[in-house]
C-alpha positions as CSV (number, residue, x, y, z in Angstrom):
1,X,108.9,15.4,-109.4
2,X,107.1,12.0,-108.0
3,X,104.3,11.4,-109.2
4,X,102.2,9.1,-107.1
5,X,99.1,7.8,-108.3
6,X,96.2,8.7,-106.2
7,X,91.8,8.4,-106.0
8,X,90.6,12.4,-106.2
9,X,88.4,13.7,-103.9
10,X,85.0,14.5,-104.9
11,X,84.4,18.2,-105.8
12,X,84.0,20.6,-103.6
13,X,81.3,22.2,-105.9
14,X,80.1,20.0,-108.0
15,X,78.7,22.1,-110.6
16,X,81.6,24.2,-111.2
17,X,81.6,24.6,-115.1
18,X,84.0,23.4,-117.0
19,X,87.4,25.6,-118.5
20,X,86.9,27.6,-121.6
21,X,89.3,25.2,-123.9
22,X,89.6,28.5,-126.3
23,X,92.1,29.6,-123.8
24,X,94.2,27.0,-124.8
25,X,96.1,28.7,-128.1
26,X,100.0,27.5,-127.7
27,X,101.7,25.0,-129.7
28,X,102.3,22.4,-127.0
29,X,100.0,19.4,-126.9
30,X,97.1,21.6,-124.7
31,X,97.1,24.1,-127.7
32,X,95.0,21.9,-129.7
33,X,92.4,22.8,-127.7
34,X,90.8,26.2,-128.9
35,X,87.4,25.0,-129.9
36,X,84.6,25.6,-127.7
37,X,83.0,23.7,-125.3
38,X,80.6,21.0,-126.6
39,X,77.3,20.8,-126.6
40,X,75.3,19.0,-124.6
41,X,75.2,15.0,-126.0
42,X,71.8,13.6,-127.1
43,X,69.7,12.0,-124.9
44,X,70.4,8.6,-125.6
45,X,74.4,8.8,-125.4
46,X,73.3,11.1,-122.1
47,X,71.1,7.9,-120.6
48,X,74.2,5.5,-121.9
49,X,76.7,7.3,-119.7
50,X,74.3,7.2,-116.8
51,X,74.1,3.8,-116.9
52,X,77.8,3.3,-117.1
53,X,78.2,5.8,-113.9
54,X,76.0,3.0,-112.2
55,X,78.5,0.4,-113.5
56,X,76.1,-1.2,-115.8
57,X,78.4,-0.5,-119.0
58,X,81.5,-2.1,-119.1
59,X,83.1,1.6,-120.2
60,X,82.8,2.5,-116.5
61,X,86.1,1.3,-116.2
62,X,87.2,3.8,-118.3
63,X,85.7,6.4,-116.2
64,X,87.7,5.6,-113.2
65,X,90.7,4.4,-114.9
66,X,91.3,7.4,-116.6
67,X,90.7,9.5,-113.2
68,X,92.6,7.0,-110.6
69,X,95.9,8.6,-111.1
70,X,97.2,12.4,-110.0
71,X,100.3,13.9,-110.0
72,X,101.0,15.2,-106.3
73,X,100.1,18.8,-105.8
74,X,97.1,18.7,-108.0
75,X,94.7,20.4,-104.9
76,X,91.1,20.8,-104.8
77,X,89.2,23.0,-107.3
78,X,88.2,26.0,-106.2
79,X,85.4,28.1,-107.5
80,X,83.7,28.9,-111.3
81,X,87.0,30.0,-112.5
82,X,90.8,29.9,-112.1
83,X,92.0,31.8,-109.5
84,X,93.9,34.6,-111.5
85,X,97.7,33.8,-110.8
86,X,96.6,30.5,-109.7
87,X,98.5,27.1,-111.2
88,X,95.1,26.3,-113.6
89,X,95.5,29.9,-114.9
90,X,99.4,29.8,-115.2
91,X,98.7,26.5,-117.4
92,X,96.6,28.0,-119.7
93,X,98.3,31.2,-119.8
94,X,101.1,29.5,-120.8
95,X,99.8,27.3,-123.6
96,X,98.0,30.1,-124.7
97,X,101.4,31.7,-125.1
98,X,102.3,29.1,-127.1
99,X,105.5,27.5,-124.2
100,X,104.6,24.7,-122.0
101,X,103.6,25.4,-118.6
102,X,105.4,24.3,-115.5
103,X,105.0,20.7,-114.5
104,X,103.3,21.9,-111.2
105,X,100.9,24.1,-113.0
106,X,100.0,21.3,-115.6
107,X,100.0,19.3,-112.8
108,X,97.0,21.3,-111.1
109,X,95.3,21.6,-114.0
110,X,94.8,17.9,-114.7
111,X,93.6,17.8,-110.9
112,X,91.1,20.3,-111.8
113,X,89.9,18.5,-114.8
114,X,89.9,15.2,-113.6
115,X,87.5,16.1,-110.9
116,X,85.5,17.5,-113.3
117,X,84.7,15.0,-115.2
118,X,84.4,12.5,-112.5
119,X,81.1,14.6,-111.6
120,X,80.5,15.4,-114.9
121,X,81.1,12.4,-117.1
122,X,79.5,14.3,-120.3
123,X,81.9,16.9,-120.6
124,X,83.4,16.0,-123.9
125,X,85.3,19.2,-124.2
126,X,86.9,18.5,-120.8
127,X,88.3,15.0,-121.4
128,X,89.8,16.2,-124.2
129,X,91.2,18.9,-122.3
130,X,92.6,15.9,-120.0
131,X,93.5,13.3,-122.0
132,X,95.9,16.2,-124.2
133,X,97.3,17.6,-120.6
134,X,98.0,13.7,-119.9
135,X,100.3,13.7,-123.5
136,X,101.7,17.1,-122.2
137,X,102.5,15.7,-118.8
138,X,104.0,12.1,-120.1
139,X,106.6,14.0,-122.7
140,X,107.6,16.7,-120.1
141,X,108.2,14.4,-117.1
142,X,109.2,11.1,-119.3
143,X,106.3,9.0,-117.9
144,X,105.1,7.0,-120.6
145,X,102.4,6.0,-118.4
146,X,100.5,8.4,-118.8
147,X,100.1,7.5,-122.7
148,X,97.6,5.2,-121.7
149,X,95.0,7.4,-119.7
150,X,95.6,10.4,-122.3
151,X,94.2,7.5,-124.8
152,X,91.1,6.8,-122.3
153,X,90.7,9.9,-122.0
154,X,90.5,10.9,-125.5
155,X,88.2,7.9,-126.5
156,X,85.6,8.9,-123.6
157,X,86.1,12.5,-125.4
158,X,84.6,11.0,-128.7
159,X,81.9,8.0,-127.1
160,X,80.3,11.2,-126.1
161,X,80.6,13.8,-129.2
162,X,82.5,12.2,-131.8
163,X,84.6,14.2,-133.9
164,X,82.5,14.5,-137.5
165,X,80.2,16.3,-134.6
166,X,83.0,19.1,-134.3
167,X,85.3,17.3,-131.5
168,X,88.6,17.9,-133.3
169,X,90.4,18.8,-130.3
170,X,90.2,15.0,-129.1
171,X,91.4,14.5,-132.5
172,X,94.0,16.9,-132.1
173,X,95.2,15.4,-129.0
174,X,95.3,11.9,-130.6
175,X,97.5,13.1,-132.8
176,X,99.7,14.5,-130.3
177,X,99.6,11.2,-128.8
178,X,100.7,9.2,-131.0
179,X,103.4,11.5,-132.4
180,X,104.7,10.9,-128.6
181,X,104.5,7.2,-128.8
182,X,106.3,7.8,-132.3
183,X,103.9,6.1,-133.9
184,X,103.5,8.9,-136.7
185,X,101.5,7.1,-139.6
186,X,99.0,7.3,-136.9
187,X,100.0,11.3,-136.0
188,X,99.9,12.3,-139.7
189,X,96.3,10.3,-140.0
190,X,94.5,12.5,-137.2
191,X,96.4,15.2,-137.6
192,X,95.1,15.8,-141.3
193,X,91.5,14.8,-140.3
194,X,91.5,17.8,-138.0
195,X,93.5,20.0,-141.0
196,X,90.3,18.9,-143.6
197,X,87.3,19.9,-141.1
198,X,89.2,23.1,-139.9
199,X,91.9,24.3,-142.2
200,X,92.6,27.0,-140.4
201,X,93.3,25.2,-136.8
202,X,97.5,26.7,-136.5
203,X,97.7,24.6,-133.7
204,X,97.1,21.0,-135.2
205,X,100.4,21.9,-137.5
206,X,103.1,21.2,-134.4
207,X,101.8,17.4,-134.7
208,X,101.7,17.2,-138.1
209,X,105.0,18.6,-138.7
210,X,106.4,16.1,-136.2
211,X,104.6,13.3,-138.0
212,X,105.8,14.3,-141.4
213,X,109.3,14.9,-140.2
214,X,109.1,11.3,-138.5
215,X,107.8,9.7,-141.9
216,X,110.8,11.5,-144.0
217,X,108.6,13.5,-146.0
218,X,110.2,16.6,-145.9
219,X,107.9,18.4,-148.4
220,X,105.1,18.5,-146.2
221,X,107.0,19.0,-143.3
222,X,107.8,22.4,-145.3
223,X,104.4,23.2,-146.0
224,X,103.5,22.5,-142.9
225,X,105.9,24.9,-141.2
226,X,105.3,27.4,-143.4
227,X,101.5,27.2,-143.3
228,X,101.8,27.2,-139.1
229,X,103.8,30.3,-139.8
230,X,101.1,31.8,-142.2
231,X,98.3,31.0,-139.4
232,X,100.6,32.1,-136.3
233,X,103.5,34.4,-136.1
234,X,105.4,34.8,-133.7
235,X,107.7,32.9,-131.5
236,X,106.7,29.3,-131.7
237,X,106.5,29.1,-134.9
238,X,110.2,30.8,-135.4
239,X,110.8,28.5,-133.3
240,X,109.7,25.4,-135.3
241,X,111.1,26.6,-138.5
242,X,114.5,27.4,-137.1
243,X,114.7,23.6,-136.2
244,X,113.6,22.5,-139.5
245,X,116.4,24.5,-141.1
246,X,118.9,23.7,-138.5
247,X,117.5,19.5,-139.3
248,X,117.5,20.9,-143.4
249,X,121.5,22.2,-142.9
250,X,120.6,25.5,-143.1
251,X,122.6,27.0,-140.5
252,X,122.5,30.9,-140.8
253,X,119.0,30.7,-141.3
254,X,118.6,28.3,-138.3
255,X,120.9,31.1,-136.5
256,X,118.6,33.9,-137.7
257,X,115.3,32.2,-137.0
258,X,116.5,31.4,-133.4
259,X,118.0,34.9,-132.6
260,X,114.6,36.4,-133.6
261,X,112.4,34.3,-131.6
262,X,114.2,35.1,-128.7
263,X,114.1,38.5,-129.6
264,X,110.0,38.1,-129.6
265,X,109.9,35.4,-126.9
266,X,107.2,36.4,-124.1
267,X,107.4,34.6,-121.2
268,X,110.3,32.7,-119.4
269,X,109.6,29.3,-120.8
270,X,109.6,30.6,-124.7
271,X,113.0,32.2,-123.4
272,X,114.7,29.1,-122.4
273,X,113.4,27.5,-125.1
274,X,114.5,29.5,-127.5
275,X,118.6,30.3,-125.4
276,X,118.6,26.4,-125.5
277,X,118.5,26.0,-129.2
278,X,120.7,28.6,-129.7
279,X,123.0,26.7,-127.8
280,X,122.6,23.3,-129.9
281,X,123.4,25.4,-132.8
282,X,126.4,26.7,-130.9
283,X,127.2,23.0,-130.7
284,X,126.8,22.2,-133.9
285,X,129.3,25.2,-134.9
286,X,132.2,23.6,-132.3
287,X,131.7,26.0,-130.3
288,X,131.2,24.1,-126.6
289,X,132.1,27.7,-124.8
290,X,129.4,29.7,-126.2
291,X,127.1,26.7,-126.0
292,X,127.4,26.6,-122.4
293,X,126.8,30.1,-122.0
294,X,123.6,29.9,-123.9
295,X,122.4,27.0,-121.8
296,X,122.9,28.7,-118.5
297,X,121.0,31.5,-120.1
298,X,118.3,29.6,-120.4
299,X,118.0,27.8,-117.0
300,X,118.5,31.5,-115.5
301,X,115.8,31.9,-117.8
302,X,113.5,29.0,-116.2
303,X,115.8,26.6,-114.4
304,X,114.0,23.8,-114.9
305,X,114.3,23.8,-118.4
306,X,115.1,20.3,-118.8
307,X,116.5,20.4,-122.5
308,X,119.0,23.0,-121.4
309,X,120.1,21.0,-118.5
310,X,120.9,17.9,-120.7
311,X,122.7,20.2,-123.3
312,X,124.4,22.1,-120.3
313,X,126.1,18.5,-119.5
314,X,127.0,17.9,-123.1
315,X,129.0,20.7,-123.6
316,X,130.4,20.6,-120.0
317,X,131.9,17.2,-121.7
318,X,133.1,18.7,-124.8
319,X,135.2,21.3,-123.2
320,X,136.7,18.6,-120.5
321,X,134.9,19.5,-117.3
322,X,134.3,16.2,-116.8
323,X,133.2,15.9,-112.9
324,X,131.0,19.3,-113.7
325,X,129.6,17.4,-116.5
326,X,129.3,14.1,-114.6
327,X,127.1,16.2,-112.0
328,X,124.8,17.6,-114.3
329,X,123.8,14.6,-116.4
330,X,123.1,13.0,-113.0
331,X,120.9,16.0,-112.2
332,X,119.4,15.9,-115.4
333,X,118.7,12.2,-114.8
334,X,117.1,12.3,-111.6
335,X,114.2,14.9,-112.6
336,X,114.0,13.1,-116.0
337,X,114.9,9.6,-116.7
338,X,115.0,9.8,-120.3
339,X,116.5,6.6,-122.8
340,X,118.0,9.3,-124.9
341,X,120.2,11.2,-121.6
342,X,120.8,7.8,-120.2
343,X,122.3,6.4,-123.1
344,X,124.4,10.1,-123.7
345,X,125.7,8.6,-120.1
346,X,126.6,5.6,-120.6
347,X,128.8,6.7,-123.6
348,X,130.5,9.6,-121.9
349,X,131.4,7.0,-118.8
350,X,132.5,4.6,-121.6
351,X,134.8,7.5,-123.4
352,X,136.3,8.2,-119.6
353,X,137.1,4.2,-119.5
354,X,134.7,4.1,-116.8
355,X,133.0,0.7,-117.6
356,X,131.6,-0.9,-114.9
357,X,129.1,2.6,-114.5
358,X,128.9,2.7,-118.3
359,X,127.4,-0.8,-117.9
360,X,124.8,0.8,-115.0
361,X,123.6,3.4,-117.3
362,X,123.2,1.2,-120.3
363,X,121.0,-1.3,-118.0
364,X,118.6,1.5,-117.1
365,X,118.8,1.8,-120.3
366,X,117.5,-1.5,-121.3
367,X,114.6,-0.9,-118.8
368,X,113.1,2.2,-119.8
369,X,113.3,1.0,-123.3
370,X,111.5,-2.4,-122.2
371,X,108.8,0.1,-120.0
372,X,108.3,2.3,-122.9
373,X,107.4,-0.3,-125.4
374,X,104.6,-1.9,-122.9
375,X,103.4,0.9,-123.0
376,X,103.0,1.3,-126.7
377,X,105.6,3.9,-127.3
378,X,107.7,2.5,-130.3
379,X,111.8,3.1,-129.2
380,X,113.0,1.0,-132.3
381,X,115.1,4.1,-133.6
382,X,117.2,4.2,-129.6
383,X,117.1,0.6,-129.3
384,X,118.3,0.0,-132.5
385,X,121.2,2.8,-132.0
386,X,122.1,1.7,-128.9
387,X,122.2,-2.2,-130.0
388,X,124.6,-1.3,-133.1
389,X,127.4,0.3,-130.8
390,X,127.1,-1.9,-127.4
391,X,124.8,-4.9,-128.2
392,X,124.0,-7.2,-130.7
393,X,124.2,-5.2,-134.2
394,X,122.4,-8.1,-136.1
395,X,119.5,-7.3,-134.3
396,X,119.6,-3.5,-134.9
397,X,118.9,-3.9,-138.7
398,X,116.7,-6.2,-138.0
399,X,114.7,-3.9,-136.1
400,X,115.6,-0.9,-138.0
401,X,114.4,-2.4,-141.0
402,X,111.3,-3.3,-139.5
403,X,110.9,0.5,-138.6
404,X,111.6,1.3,-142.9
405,X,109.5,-1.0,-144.1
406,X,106.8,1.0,-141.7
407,X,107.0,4.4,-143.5
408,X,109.6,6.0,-140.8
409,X,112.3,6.9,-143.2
410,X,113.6,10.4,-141.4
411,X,117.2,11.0,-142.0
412,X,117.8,9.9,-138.7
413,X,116.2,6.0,-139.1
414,X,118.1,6.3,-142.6
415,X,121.3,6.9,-140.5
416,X,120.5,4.3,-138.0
417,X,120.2,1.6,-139.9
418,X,123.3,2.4,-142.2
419,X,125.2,2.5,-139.1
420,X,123.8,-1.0,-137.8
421,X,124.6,-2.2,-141.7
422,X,128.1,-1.1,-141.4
423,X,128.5,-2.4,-137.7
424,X,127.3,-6.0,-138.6
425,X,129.7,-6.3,-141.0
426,X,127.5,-5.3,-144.1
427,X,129.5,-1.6,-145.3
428,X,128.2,-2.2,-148.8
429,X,124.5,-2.1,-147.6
430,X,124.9,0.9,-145.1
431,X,126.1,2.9,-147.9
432,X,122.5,4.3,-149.2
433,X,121.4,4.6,-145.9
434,X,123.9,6.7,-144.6
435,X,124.4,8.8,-147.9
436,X,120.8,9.4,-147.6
437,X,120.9,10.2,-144.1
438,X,123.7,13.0,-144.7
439,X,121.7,14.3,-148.2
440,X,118.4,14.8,-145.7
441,X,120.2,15.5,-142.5
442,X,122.2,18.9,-143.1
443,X,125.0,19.3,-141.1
444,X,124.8,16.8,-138.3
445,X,128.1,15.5,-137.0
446,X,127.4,12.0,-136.2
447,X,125.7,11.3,-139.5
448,X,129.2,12.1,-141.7
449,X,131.2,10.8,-139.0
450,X,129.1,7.0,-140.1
451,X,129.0,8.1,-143.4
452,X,133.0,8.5,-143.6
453,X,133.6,5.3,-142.1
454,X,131.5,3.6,-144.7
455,X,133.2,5.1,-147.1
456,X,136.8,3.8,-145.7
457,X,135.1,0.3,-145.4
458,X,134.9,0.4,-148.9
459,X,138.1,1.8,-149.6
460,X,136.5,5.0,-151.4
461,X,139.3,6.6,-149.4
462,X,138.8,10.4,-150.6
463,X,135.4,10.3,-150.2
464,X,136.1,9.2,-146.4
465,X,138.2,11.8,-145.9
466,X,135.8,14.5,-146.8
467,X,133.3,13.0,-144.8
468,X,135.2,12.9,-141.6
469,X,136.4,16.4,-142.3
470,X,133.4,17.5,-142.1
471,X,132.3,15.5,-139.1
472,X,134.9,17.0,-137.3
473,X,133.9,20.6,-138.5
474,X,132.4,20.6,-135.2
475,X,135.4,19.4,-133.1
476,X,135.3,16.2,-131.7
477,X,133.6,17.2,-128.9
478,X,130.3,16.3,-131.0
479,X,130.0,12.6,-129.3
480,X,132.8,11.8,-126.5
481,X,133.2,8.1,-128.5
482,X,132.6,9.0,-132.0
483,X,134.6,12.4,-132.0
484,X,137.6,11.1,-131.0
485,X,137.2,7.8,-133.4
486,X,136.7,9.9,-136.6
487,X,139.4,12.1,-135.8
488,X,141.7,8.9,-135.0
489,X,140.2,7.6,-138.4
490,X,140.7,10.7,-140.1
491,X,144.9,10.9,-138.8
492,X,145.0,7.0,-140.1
493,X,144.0,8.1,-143.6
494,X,146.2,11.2,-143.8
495,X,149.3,9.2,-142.4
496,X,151.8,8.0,-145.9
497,X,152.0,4.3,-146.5
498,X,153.2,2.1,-149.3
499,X,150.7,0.0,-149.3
500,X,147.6,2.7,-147.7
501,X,145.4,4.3,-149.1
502,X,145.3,6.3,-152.5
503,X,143.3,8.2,-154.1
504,X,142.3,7.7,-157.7
């Protein structure tokens, strides 16, 4: 979808009320918002904003600059209340379902609320309301410039009622913010000041279990999922805790987790979500086949499920399809520009010995990494990835250390940097990383593939061997450059040599 920035109109009725946030009960980023409207601001905050609506107060800016820009299709608001059926309804049916709504819907409801507040500059309950639909809008359509006005946004939210007066949901959204900028010392801070004034708020727990998670503090990611589970059955939060098993290792309970959400999924979006992780899990089993057929259950499901389309390429890739798989990264790509899919492209071009389009994607590459950080969204865990295998591997630990010495020490960071160790030459110094990274990252291919060549750096040959075994538990086909290297690594070890390798 483009999205083309744009002046809104003035309201049609200008005293429309605003949208009852309680309708807003999912666990995407709109589902922090169940609180009820604020009240009215005192009169002196009331006689502030006045005089920045004449321009007098240099916040005016953030008035207009958090209402200057809206995704096509937004239309005029219409009436007291959504139009049953309508796109502002469909949004809030949806997060109130706990799935994400539609980009168009989402797109009509940040219409709606921005020419709200443009009239209504006051409204504290309905910039929080936007500035959490901008976080929604900037994951799902990988914008990260929409970061920016979600934070304006959210900071008008509290100049008018701050959050010690009851505005958690701007908290909330902060929260979510910054978990999507990956900045999660910030996520964890606001998501646990919302968790202190309302316990009982199940939909601030998504955020914190992301921030936790990010900050490789697996015990209170667990309490966390459990105590969203405790607060909110039902399908997104079988959802969430079949991930974390699936991240803990725990396969059959991931399996189980996943098969009863869908059995208990409501609408087509909590469908495809949950058909798309089953396929991941039938990817992490070596099973490309079924994985595939998963994935197009899920875009039959909703076929715009974007997840399902990137996976849908993957496994095309695994089982050799490569021109079908070619086509649907590139359809992937042109509805959703993502770091992560282009850099999945550049190595599958670079396993086909394509090169000179391997070198394309890894330039795009380069600049949605370079747009993302100007816009405050911190990449170092891609960037460094991507420099250990096809740039400058000194630089990855450099800048994966800097991310460990900030607190995000996931398995994934742990495996990152143990990799970039190993890469530049240092195998003695990736070896805690990576062992760490397979201890906390359960069964995940790549991470024992790194871990086995370590291990064969260092001569600790039986110790490789299981590793790479164990990477290649999942066939090959679980990374078109790094399957066929640990099963070329593995053949080396098992192949008798005088002088090879022994074990003790």
């Amino acid at each position: 979808m483009d999205v083309m920035p744009q002046q809104p109109p003035r309201p049609s009725d200008p005293d429309r009320p605003p949208l009852d946030a309680s309708a807003f009960s999912g666990a995407t980023a709109l589902s922090a918002l169940t609180g009820p409207p604020s009240e009215p601001p005192p009169l002196t905050l009331r006689t502030a904003l006045r005089r920045t609506a004449l321009g007098v107060v240099a916040g005016a800016v953030l008035l207009t600059g958090a209402v200057v820009a809206v995704p096509d299709g937004g239309g005029p608001a219409t009436g007291t209340s959504p139009v049953p059926g309508g796109p502002v309804s469909r949004a809030m049916a949806a997060a109130a379902a706990g799935a994400p709504a539609s980009l168009s819907d989402l797109t009509a409801l940040i219409g709606d609320r921005q020419r709200w507040v443009e009239a209504h500059p006051a409204d504290a309950a309905s910039w929080a309301v936007l500035g959490t639909a901008y976080v929604e809008w900037g994951r799902r359509s990988a914008d990260s410039s929409y970061y920016g006005r979600a934070e304006r946004a959210l900071e008008r939210s509290l100049e008018v009622q701050p959050g010690e007066r009851g505005n958690t949901a701007a908290w909330a959204g902060l929260a979510a913010l910054a978990d999507a900028r990956n900045d999660f010392a910030e996520a964890r801070k606001w998501g646990e000041a919302v968790r202190t004034r309302e316990p009982e708020r199940w939909t601030v727990y998504p955020a914190l279990i992301e921030a936790y998670d990010g900050l490789g503090d697996r015990r209170a990611a667990d309490a966390a999922v459990a105590r969203f589970a405790a607060l909110r059955a039902g399908t997104p939060a079988l959802v969430r805790a079949a991930r974390t098993a699936r991240d803990r290792g725990r396969t059959a309970e991931a399996l189980d987790g996943a098969l009863a959400a869908a059995g208990r999924a409501a609408t087509p979006a909590q469908e495809a979500e949950c058909l798309s992780l089953l396929g991941e899990l039938a990817r992490d089993r070596g099973e490309p086949q079924e994985a595939l057929a998963r994935y197009d259950a899920a875009l039959r499901a909703q076929r715009d499920h974007d997840p399902a389309l990137a996976g849908r390429a993957g496994a095309l890739a695994a089982l050799g399809r490569t021109e079908e798989a070619l086509r649907a990264y590139r359809a992937v790509l042109a509805r959703q520009p993502r770091p992560a899919y282009l850099l999945e492209l550049g190595e599958f071009y670079e396993s086909l010995g394509r090169h000179r389009e391997a070198d394309e994607e890894y330039a795009r590459l380069r600049d949605a990494l370079d747009r993302d950080e100007e816009r405050g969204v911190d990449d170092a865990l891609l960037r460094g990835r991507f420099e250990a295998d096809h740039g400058d591997p000194d630089a990855a630990v450099g800048l994966l250390e800097a991310e460990w010495a900030r607190g995000h020490r996931s398995a994934a960071v742990a495996d990152a940097l143990g990799w970039a160790r190993y890469r530049a030459g240092d195998p003695s110094g990736a070896l805690e990383y990576a062992g760490r990274a397979v201890d906390a990252g359960g069964g995940n291919a790549s991470y024992a593939y790194h871990l086995g060549m370590v291990h064969r750096e260092l001569r600790q040959y039986g110790p490789a061997r299981r590793s790479l075994e164990r990477a290649l538990g999942a066939g090959p086909g679980f990374s078109p450059l790094e399957g066929p290297a640990a099963r070329k690594a593995l053949d080396d070890l098992a192949a008798p040599s005088a002088d090879g390798p022994q074990d003790m």
